[in-house]
Backbone as JSON Lines, residues from 0, in Angstrom:
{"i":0,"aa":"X","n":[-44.8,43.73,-17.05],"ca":[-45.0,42.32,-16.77],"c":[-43.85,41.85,-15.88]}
{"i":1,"aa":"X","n":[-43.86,41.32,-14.85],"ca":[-43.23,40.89,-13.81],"c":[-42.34,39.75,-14.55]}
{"i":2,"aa":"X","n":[-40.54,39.61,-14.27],"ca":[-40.23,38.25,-14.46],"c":[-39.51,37.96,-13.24]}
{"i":3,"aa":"X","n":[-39.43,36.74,-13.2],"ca":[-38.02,35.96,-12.64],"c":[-37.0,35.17,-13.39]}
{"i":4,"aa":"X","n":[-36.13,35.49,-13.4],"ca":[-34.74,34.52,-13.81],"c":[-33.95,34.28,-13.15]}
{"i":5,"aa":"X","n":[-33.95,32.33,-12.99],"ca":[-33.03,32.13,-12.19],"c":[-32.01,30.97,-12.52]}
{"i":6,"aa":"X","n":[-30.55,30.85,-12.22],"ca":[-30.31,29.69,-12.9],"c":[-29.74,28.55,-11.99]}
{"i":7,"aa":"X","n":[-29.55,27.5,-12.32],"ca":[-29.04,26.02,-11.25],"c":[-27.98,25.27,-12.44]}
{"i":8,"aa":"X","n":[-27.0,25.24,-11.82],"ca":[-25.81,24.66,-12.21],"c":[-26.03,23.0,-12.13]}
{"i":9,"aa":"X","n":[-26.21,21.79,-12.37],"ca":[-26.65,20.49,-11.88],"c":[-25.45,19.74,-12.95]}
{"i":10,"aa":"X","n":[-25.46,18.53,-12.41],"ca":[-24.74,17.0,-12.49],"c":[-25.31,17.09,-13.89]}
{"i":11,"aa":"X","n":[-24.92,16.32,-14.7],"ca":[-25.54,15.7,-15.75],"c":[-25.39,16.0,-17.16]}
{"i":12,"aa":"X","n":[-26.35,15.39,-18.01],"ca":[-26.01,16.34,-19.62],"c":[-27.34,16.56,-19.78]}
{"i":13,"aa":"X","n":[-27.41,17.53,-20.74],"ca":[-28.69,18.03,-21.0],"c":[-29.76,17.1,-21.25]}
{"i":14,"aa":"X","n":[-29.99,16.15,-22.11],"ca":[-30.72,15.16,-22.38],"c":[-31.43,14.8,-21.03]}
{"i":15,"aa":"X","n":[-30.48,14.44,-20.21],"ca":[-31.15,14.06,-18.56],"c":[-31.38,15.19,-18.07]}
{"i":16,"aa":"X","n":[-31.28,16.22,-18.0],"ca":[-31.6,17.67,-16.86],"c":[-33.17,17.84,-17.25]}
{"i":17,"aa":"X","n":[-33.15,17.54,-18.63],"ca":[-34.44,18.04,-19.53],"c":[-35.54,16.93,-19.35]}
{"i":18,"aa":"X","n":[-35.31,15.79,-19.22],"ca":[-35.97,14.45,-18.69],"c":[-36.69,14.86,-17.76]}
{"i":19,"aa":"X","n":[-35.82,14.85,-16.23],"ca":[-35.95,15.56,-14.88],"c":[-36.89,16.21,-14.77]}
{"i":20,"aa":"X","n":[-36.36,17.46,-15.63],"ca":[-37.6,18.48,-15.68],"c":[-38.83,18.49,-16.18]}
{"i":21,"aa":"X","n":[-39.12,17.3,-16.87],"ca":[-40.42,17.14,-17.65],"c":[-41.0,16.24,-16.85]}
{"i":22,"aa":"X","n":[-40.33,15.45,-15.67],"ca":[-40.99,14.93,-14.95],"c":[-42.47,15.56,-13.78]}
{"i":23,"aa":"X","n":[-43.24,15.25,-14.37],"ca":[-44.44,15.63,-13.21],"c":[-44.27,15.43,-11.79]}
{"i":24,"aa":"X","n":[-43.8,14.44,-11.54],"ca":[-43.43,13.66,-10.04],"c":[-42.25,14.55,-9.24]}
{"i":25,"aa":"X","n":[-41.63,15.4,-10.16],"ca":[-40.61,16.08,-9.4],"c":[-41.36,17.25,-8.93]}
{"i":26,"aa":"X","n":[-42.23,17.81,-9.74],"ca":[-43.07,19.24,-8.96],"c":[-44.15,18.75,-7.82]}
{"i":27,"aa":"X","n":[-44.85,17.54,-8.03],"ca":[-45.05,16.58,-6.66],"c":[-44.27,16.69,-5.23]}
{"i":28,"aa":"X","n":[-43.46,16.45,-5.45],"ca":[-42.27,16.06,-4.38],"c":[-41.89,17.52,-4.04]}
{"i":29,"aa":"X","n":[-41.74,18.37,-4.96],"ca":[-41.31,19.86,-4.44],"c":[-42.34,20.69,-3.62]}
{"i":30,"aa":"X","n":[-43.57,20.48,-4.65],"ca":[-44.35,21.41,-4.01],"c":[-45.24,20.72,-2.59]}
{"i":31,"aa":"X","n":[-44.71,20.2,-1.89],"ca":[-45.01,19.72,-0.54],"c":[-45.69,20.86,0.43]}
{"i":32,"aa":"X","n":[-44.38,21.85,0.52],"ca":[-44.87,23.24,0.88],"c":[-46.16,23.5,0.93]}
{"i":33,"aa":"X","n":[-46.84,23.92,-0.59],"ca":[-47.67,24.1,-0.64],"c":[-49.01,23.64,-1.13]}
{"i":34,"aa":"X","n":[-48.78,21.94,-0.47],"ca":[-49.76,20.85,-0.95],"c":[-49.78,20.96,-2.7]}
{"i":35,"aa":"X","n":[-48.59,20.87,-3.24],"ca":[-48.97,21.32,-4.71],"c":[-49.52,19.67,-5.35]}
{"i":36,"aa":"X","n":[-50.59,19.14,-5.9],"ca":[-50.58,18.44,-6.65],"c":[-51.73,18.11,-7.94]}
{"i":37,"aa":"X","n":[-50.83,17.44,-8.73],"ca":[-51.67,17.38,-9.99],"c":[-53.2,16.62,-9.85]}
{"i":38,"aa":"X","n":[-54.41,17.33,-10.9],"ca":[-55.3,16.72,-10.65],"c":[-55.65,16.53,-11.99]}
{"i":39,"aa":"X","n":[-56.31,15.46,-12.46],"ca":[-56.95,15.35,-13.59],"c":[-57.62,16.66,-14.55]}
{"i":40,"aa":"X","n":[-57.48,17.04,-16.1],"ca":[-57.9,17.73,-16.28],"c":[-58.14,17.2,-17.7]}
{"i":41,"aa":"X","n":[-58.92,16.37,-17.94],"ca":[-59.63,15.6,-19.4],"c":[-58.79,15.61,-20.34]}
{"i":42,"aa":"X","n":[-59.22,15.04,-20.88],"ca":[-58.27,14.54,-22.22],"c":[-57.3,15.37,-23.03]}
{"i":43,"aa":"X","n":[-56.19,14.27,-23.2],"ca":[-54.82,15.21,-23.3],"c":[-54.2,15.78,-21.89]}
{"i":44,"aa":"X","n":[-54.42,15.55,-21.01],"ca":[-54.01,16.08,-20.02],"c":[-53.03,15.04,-18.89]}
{"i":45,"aa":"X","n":[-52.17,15.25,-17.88],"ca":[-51.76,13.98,-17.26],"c":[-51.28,14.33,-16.3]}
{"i":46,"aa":"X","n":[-51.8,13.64,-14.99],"ca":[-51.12,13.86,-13.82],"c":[-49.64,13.16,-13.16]}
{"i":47,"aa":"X","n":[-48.84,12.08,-13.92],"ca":[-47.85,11.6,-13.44],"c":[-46.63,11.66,-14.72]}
{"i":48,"aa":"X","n":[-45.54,11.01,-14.27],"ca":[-44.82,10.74,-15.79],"c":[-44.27,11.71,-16.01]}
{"i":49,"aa":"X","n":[-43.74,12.09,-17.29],"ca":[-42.87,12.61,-18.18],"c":[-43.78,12.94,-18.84]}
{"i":50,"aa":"X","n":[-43.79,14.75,-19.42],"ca":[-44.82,15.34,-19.94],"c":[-44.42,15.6,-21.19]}
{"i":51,"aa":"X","n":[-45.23,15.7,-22.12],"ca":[-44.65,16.11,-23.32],"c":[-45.45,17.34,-24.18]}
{"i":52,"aa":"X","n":[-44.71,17.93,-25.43],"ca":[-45.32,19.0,-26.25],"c":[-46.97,19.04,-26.28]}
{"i":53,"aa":"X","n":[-47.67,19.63,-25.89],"ca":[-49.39,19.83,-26.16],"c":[-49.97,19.23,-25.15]}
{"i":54,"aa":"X","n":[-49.52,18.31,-24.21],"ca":[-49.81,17.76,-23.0],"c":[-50.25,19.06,-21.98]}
{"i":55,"aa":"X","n":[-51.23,18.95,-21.12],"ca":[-51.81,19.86,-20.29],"c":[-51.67,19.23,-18.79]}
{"i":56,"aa":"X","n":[-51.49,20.11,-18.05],"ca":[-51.33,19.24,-16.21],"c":[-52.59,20.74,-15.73]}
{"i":57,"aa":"X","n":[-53.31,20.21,-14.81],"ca":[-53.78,20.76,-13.82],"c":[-53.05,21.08,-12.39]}
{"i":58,"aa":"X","n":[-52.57,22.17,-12.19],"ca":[-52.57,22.26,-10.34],"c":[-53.21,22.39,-9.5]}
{"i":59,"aa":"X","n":[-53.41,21.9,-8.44],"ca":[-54.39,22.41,-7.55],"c":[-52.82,22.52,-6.15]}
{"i":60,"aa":"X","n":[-53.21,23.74,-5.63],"ca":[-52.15,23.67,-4.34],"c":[-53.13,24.83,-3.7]}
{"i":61,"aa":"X","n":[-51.99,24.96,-2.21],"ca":[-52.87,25.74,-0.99],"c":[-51.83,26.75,-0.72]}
{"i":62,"aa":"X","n":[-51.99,28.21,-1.13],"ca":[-50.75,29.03,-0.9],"c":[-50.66,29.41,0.55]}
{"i":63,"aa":"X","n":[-49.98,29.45,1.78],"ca":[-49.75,29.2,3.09],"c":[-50.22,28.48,3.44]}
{"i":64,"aa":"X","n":[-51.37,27.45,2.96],"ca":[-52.04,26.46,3.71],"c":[-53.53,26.67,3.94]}
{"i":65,"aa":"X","n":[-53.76,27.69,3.08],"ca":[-55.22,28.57,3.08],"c":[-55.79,28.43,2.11]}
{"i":66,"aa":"X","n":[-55.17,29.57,0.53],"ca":[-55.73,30.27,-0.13],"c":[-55.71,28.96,-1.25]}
{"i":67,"aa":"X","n":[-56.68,27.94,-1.69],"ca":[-56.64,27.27,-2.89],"c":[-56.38,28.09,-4.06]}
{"i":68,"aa":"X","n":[-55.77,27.46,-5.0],"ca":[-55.89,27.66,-6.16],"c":[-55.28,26.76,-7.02]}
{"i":69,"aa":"X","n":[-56.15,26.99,-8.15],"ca":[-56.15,25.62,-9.28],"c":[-55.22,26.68,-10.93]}
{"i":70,"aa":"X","n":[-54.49,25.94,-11.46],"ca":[-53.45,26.78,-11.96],"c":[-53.28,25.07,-13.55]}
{"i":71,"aa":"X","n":[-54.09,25.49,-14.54],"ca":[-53.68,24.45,-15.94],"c":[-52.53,25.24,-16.86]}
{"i":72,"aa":"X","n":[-52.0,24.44,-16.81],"ca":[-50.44,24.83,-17.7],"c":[-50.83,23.46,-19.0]}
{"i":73,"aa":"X","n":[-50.24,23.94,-20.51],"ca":[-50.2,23.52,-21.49],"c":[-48.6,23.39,-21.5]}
{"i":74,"aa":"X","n":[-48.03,22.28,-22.11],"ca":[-46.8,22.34,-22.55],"c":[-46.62,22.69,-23.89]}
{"i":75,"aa":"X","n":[-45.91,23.92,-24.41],"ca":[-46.01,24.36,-25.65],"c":[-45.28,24.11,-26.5]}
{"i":76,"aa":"X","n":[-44.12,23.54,-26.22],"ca":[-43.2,23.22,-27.09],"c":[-41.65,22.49,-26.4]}
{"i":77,"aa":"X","n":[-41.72,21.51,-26.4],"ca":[-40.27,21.13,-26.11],"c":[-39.21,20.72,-27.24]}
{"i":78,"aa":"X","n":[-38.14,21.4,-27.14],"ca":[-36.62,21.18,-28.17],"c":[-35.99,20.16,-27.49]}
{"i":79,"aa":"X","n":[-35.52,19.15,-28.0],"ca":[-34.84,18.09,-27.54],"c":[-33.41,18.57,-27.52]}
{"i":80,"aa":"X","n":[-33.41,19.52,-28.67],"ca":[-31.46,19.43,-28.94],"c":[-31.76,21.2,-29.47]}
{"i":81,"aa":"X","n":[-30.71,22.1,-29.27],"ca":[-30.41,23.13,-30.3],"c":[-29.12,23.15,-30.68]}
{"i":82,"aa":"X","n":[-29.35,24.5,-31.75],"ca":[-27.99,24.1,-32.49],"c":[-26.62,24.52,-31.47]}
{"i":83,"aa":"X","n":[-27.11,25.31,-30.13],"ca":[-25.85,25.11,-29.32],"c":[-25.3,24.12,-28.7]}
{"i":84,"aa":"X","n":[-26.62,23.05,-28.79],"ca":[-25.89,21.56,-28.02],"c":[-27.29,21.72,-26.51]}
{"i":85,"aa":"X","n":[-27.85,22.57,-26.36],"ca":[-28.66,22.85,-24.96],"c":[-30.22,22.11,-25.64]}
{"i":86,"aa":"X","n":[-30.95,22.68,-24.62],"ca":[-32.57,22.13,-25.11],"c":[-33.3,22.9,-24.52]}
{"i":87,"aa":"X","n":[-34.72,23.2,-24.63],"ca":[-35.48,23.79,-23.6],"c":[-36.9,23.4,-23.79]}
{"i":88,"aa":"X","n":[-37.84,23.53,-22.78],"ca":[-39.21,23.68,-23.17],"c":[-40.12,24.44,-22.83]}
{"i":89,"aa":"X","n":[-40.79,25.25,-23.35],"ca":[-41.74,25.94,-22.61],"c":[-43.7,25.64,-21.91]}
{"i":90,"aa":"X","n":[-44.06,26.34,-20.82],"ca":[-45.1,26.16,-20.54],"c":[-46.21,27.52,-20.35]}
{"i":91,"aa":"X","n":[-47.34,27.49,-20.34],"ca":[-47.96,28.23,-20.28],"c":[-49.55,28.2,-19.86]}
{"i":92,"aa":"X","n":[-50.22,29.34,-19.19],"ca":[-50.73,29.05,-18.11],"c":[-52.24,29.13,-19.31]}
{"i":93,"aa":"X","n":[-53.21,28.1,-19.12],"ca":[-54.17,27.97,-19.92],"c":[-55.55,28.27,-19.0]}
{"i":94,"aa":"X","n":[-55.31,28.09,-17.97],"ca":[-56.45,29.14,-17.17],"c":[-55.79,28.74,-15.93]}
{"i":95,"aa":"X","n":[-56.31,29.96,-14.51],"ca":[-55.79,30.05,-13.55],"c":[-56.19,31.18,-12.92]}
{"i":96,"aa":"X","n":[-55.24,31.83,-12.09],"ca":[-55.59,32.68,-11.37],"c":[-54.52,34.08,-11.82]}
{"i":97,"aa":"X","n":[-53.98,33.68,-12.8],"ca":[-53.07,35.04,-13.65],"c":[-53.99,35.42,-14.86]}
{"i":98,"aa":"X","n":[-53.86,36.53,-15.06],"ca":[-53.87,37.4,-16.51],"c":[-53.73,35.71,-17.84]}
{"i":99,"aa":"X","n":[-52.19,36.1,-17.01],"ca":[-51.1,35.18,-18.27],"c":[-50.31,34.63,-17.37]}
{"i":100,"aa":"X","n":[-49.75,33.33,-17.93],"ca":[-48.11,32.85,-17.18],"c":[-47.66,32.06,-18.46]}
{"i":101,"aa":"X","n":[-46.15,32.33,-18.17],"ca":[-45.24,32.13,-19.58],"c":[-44.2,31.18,-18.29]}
{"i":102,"aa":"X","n":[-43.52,30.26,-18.81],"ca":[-42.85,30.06,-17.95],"c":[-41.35,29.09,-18.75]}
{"i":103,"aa":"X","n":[-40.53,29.63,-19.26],"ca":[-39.55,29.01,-20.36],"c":[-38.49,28.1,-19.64]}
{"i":104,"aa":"X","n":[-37.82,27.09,-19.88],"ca":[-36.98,26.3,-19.27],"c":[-35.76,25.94,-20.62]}
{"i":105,"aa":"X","n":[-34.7,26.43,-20.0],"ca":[-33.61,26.3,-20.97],"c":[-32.51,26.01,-20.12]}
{"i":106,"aa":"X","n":[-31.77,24.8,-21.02],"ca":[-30.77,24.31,-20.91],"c":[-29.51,24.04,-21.72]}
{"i":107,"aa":"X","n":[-28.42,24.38,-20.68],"ca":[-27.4,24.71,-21.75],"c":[-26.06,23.73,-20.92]}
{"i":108,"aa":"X","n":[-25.47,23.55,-22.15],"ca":[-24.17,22.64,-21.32],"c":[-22.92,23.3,-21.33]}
{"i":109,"aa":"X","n":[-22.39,22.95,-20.4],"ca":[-20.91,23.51,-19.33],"c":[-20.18,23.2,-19.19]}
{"i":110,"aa":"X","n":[-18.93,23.54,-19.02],"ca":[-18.03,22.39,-19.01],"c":[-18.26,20.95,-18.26]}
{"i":111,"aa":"X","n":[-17.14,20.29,-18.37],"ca":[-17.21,18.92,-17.66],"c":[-17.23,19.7,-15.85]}
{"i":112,"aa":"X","n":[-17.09,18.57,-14.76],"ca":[-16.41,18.75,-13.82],"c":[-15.22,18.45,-13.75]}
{"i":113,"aa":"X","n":[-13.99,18.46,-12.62],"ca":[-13.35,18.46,-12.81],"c":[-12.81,16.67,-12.81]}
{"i":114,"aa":"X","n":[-13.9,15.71,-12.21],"ca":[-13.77,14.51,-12.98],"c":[-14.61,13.71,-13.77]}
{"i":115,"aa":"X","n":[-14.69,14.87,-14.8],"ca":[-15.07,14.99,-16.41],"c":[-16.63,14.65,-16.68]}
{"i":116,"aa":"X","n":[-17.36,14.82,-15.36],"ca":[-18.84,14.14,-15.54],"c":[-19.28,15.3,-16.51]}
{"i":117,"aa":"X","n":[-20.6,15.11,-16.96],"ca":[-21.16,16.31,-17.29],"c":[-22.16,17.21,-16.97]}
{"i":118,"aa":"X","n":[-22.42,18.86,-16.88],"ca":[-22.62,19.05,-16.3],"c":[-23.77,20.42,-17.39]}
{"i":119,"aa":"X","n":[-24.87,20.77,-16.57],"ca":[-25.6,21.45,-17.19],"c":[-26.29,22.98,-16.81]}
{"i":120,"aa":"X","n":[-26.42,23.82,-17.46],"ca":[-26.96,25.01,-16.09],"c":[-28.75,24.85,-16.78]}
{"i":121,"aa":"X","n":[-29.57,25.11,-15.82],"ca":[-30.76,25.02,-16.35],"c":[-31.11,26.67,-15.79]}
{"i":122,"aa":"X","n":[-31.97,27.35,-16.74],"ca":[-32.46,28.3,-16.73],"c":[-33.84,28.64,-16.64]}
{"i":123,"aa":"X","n":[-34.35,29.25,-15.86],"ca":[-35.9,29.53,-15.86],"c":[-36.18,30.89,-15.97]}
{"i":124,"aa":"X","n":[-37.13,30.67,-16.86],"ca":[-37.39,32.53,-16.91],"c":[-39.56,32.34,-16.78]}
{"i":125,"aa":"X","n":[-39.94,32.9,-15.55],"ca":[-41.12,33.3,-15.5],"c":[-41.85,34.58,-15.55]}
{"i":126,"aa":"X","n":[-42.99,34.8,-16.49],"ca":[-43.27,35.86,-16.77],"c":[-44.84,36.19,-16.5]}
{"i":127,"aa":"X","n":[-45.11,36.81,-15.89],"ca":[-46.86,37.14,-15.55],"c":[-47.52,38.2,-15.47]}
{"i":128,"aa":"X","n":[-48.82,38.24,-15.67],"ca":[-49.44,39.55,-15.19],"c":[-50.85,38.86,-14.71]}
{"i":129,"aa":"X","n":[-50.84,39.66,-13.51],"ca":[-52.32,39.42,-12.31],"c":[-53.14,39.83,-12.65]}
{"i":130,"aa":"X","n":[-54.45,39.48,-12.32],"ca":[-55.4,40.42,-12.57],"c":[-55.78,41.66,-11.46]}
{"i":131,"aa":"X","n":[-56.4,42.43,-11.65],"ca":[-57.04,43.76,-10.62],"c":[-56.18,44.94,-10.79]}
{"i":132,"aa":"X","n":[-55.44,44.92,-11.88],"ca":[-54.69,45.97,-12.28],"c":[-54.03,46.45,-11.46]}
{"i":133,"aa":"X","n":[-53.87,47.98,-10.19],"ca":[-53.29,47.96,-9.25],"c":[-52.82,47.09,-8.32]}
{"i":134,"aa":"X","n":[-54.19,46.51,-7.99],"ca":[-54.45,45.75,-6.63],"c":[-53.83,44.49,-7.27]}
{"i":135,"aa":"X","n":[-53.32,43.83,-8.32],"ca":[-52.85,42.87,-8.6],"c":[-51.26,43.54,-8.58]}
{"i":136,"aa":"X","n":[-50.42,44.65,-8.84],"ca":[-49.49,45.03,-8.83],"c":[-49.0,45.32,-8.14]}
{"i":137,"aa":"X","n":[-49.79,45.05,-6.28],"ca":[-49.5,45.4,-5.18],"c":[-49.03,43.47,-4.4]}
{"i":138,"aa":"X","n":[-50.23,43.03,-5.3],"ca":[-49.96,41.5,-5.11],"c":[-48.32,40.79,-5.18]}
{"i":139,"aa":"X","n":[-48.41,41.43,-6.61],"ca":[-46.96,41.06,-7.06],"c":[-45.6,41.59,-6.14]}
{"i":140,"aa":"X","n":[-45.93,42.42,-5.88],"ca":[-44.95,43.05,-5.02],"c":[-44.68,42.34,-3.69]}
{"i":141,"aa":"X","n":[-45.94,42.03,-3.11],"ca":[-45.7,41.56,-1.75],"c":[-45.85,40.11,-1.43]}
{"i":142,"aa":"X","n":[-46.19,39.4,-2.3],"ca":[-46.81,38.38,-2.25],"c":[-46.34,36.98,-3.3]}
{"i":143,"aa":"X","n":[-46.78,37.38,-4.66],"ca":[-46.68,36.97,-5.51],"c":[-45.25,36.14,-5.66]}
{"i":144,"aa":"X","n":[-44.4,37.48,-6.05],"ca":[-43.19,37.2,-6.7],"c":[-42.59,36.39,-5.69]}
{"i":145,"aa":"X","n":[-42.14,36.2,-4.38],"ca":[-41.78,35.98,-2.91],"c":[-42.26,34.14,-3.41]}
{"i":146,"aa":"X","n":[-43.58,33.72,-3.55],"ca":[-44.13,32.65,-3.62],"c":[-43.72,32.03,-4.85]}
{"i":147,"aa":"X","n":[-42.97,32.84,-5.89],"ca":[-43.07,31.79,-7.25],"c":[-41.49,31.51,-7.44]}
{"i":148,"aa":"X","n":[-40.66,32.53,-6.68],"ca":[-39.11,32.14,-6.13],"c":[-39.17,30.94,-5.2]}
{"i":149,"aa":"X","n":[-39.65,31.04,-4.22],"ca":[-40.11,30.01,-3.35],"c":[-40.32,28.59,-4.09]}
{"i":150,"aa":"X","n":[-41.69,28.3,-4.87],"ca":[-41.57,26.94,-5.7],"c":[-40.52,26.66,-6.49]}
{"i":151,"aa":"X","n":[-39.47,27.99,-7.3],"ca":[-38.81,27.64,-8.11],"c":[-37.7,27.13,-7.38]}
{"i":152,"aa":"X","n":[-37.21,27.61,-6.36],"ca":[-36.37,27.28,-5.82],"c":[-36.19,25.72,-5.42]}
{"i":153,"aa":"X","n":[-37.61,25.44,-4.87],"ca":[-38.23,24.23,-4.04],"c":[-37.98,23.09,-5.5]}
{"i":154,"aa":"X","n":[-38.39,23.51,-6.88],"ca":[-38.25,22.06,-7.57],"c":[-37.01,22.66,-8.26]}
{"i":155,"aa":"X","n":[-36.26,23.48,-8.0],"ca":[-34.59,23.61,-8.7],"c":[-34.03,22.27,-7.2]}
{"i":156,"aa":"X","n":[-33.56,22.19,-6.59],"ca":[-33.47,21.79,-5.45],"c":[-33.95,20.02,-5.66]}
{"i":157,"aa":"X","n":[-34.98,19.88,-5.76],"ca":[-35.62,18.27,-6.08],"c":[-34.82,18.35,-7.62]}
{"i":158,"aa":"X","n":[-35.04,18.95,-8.31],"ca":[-34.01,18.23,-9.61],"c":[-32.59,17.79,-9.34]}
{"i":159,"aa":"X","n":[-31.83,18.61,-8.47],"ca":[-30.88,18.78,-8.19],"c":[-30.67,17.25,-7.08]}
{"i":160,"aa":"X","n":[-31.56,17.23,-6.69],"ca":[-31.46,15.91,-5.23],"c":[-31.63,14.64,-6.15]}
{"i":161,"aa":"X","n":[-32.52,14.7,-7.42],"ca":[-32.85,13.61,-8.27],"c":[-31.67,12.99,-9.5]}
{"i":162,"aa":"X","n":[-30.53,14.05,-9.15],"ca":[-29.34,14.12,-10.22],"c":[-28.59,13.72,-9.52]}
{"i":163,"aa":"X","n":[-28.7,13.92,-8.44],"ca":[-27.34,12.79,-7.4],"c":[-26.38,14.27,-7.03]}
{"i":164,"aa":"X","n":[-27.08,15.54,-7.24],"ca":[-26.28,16.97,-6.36],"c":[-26.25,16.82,-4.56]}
């Protein structure tokens, strides 16, 4: 199973990094690239706002500007606080164009800066498997993985611009 882990150092304390990130409007604004935006997907579900535990979002985006695809993520669980002082939440892909997608968001706090703001590293860990067995493992290789660094990067970046980095 394919992952990525990547992490972003940002302004702030966890409480707000984790806000940020639950914001819908920030993967809006990121995924520009690739026309990413939310579409209605019935009840329980929400295209704007601040998302929360059991809440569902629809994607619809255009990968180079071509290939549609529609991608529903469930939010499975968000921690407000752990016992290290960090938080995280996870998501997961409820139909789409993967096998599976796991996609975990953890946050942990850091020291101050050096004029004492506070400051947080956020962590992403994505995990998938394609379908077509080979021919999906050829995907991943050339294609795939390249494109999901790409968005992560694209809304690490808008969190980071929305924190005052």
């Amino acid at each position: 199973m394919p992952t990525i882990e990547a992490s972003t150092d940002l302004p702030g304390d966890v409480a707000t990094v984790l806000d940020v990130s639950l914001d819908l409007d920030v993967e809006l604004a990121a995924g520009r690239r690739h026309r990413v935006h939310p579409v209605p997907a019935g009840p329980g579900s929400r295209t704007s706002g601040r998302i929360g535990a059991g809440e569902r979002v629809r994607w619809s985006l255009r990968l180079y500007g071509v290939v549609p695809l529609r991608h529903t993520t469930q939010i499975l669980e968000v921690t407000e606080r752990t016992s290290s002082g960090g938080a995280s939440f996870v998501d997961a892909m409820v139909s789409g164009a993967f096998s599976s997608f796991r996609h975990e968001h953890l946050f942990t706090p850091l020291p101050a800066a050096a004029d004492g703001s506070p400051r947080t590293r956020s962590t992403d860990r994505m995990t998938w498997t394609s379908p077509l067995g080979p021919l999906g493992r050829l995907a991943d290789a050339v294609l795939v993985r390249r494109t999901l660094v790409g968005l992560l990067a694209d809304r690490n970046a808008e969190i980071a611009r929305r924190l005052g980095a």
